[in-house]
PASEBA-1860 file (N, C-alpha, C; in nm, 3 decimals):
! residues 126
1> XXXXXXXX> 0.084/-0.117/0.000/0.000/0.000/0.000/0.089/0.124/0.000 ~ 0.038/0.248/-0.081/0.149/0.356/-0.114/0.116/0.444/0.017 ~ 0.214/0.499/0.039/0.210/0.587/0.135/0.137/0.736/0.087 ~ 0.005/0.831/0.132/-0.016/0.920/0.111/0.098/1.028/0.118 ~ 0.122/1.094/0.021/0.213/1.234/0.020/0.176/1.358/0.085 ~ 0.227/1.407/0.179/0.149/1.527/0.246/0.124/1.673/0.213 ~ 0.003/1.699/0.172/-0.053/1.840/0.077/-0.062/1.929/0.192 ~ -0.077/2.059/0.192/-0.034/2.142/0.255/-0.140/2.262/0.160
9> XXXXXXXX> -0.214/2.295/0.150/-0.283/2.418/0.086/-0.286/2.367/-0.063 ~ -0.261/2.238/-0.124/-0.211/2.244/-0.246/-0.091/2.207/-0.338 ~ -0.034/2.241/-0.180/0.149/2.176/-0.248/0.202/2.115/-0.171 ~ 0.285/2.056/-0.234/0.383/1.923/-0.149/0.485/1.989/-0.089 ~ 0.553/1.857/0.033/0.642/1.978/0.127/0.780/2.008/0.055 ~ 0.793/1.911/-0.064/0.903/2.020/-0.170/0.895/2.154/-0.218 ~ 0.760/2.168/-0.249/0.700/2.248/-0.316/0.703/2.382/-0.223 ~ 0.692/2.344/-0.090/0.694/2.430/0.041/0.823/2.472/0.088
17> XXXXXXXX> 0.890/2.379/0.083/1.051/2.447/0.132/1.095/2.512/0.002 ~ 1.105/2.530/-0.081/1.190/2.636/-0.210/1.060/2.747/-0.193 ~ 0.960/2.764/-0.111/0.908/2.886/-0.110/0.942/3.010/-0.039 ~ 0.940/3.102/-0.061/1.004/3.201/0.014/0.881/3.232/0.150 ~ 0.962/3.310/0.260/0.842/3.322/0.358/0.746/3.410/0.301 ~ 0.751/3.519/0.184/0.638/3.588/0.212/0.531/3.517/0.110 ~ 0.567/3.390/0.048/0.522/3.286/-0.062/0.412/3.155/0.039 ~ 0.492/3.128/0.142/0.390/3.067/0.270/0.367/3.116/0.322
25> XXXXXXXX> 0.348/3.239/0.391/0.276/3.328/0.432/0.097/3.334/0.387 ~ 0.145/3.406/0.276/0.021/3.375/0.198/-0.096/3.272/0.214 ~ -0.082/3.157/0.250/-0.142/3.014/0.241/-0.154/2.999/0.386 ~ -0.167/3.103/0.507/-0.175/3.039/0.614/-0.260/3.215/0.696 ~ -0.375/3.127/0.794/-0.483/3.223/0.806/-0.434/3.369/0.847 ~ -0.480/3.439/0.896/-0.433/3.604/0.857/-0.356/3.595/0.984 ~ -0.392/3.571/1.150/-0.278/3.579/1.207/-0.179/3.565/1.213 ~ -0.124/3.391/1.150/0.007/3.393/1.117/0.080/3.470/1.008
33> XXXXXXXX> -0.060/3.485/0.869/0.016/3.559/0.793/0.063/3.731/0.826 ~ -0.014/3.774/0.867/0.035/3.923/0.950/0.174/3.923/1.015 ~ 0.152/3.827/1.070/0.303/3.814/1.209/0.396/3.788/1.108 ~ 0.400/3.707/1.010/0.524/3.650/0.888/0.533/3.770/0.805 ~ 0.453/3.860/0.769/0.463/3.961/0.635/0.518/4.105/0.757 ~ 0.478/4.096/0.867/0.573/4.210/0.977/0.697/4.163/0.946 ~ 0.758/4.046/0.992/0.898/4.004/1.000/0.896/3.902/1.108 ~ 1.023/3.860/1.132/1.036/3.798/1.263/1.133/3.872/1.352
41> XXXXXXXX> 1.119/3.829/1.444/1.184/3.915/1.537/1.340/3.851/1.558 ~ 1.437/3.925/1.612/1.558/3.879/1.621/1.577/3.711/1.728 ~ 1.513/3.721/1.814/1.486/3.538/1.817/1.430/3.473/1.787 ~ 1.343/3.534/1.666/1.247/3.397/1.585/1.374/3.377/1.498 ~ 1.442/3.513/1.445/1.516/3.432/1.394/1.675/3.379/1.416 ~ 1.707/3.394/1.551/1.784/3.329/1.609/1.758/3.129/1.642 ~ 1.631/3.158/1.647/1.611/2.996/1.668/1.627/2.951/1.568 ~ 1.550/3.019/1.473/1.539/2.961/1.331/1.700/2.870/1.274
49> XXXXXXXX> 1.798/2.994/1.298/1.954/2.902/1.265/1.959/2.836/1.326 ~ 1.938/2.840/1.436/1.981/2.704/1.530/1.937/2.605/1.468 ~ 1.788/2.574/1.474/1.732/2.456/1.430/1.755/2.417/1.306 ~ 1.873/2.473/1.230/1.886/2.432/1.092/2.003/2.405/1.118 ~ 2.099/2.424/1.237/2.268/2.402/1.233/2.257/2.274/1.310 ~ 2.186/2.275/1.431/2.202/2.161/1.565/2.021/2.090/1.562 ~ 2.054/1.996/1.637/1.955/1.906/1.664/1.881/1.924/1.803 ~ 1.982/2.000/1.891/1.978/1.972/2.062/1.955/2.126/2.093
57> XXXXXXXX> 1.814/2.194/2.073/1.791/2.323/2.068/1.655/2.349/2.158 ~ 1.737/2.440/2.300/1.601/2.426/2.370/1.574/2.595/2.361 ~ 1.442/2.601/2.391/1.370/2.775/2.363/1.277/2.809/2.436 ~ 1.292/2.940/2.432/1.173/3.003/2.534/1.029/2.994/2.448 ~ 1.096/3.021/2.330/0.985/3.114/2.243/0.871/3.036/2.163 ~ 0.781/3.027/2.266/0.663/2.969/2.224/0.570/3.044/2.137 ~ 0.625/3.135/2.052/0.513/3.230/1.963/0.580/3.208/1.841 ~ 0.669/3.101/1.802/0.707/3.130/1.674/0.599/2.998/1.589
65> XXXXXXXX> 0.629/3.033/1.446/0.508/2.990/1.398/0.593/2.889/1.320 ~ 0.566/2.733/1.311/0.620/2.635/1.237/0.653/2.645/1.122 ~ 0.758/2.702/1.041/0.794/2.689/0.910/0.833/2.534/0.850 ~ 0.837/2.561/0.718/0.853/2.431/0.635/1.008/2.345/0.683 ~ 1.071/2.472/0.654/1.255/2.441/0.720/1.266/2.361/0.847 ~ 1.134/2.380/0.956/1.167/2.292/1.061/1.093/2.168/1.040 ~ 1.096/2.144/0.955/1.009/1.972/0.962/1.092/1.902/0.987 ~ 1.060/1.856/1.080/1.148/1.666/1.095/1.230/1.726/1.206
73> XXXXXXXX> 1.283/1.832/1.244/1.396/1.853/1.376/1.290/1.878/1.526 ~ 1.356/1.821/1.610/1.318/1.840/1.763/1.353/1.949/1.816 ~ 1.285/2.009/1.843/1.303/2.157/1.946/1.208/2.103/2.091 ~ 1.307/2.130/2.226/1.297/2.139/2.321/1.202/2.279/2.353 ~ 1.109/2.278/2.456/1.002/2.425/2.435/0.962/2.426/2.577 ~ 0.978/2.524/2.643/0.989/2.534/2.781/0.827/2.550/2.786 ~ 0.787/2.504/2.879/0.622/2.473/2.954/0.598/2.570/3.062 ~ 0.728/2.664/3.155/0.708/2.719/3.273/0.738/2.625/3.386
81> XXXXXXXX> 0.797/2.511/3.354/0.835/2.420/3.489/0.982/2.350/3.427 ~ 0.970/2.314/3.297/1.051/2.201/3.264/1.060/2.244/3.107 ~ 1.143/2.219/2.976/1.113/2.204/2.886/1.096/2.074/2.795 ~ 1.012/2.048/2.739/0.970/1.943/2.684/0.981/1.899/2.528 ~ 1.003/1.795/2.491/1.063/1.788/2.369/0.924/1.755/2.257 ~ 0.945/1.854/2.157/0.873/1.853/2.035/0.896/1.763/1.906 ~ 0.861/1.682/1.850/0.927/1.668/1.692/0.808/1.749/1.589 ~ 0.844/1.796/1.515/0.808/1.890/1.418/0.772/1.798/1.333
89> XXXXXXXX> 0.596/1.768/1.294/0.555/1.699/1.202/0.555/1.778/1.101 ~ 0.500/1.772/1.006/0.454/1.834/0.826/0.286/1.901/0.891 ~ 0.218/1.814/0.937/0.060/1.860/1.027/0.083/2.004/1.132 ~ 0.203/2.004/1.123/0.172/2.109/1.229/0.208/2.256/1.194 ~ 0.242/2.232/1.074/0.254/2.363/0.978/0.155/2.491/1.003 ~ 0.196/2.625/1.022/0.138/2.707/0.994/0.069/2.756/1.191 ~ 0.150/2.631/1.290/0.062/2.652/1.405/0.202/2.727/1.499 ~ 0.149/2.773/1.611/0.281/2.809/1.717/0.334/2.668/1.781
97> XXXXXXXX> 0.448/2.674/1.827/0.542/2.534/1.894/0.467/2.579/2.011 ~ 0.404/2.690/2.115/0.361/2.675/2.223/0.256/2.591/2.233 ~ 0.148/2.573/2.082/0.035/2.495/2.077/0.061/2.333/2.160 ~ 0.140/2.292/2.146/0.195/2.157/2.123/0.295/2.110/2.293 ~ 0.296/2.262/2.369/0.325/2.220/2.489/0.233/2.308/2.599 ~ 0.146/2.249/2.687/0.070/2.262/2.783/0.168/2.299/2.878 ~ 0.145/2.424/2.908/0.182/2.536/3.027/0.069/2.476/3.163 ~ -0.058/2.448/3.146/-0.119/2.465/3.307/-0.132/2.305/3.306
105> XXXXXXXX> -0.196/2.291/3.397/-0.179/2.152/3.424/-0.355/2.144/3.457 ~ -0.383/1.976/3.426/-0.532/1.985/3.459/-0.574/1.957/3.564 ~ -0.687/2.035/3.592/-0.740/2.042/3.740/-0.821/1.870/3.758 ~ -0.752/1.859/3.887/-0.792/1.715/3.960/-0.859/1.775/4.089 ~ -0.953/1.714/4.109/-1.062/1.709/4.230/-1.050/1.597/4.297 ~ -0.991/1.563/4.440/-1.028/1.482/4.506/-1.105/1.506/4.621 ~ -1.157/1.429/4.701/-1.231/1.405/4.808/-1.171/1.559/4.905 ~ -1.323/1.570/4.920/-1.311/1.669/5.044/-1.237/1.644/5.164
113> XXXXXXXX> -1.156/1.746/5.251/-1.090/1.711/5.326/-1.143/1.752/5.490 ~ -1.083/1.697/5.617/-1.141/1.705/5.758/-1.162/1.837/5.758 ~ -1.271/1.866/5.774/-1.317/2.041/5.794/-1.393/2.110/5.700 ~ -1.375/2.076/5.577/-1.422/2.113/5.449/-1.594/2.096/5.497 ~ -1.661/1.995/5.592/-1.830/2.031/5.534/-1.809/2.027/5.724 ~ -1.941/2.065/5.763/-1.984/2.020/5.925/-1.947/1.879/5.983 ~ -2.007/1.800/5.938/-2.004/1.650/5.964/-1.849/1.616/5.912 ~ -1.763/1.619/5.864/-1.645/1.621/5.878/-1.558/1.657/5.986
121> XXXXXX> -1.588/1.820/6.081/-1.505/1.861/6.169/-1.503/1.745/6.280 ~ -1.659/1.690/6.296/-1.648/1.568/6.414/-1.527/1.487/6.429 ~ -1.468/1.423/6.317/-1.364/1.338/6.315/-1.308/1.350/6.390 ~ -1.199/1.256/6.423/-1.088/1.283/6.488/-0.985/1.317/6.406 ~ -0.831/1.362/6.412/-0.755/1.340/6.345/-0.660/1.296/6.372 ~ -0.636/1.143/6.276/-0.519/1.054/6.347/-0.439/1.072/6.250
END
């Protein structure tokens, strides 16, 4: 069975890397395209070399927007506790690397504790 080839607005991800940014820009909804046709900023595009020189690249900057150039490399992406490792699919084109790492954590509810209702304070506490 053939493997599906991955389309992207239309074009293949060959077709996507020899494009220039203000060429994918274009093809991606107005927020990202706004933020790409401003510019990037001096650590979007500081990461940017990195992730094209080294493999072992960790970052603050959870607002940069997945270009074609990073497909297939791992970027490390700090959460606010720890940073956590990404691989850069072809699907995730056009989204932020913060999308892809959860900053809060989900709320767990357990059992009420001694004091929390009336009939609780009775207890003892051993």
């Amino acid at each position: 069975m053939a493997r599906k080839e991955f389309v992207f607005h239309g074009k293949v991800m060959d077709e996507l890397k020899n494009m220039s940014l203000k060429e994918f820009a274009q093809l991606l909804p107005a927020r990202q395209r706004r933020t790409l046709l401003k510019g990037l900023s001096d650590l979007n595009k500081k990461l940017l070399e990195d992730i094209k020189t080294s493999n072992n690249v960790r970052t603050h900057c959870r607002d940069v927007i997945i270009l074609p150039e990073m497909v297939g490399k791992t970027v490390k992406v700090y959460s606010g506790k720890e940073f956590v490792p990404v691989l850069i699919m072809a699907e995730m084109l056009g989204h932020y690397l913060g999308e892809f790492v959860l900053s809060r954590r989900k709320v767990v509810h357990h059992a009420p504790g001694i004091g929390a209702t009336k009939s609780s304070a009775a207890l003892s506490v051993r």
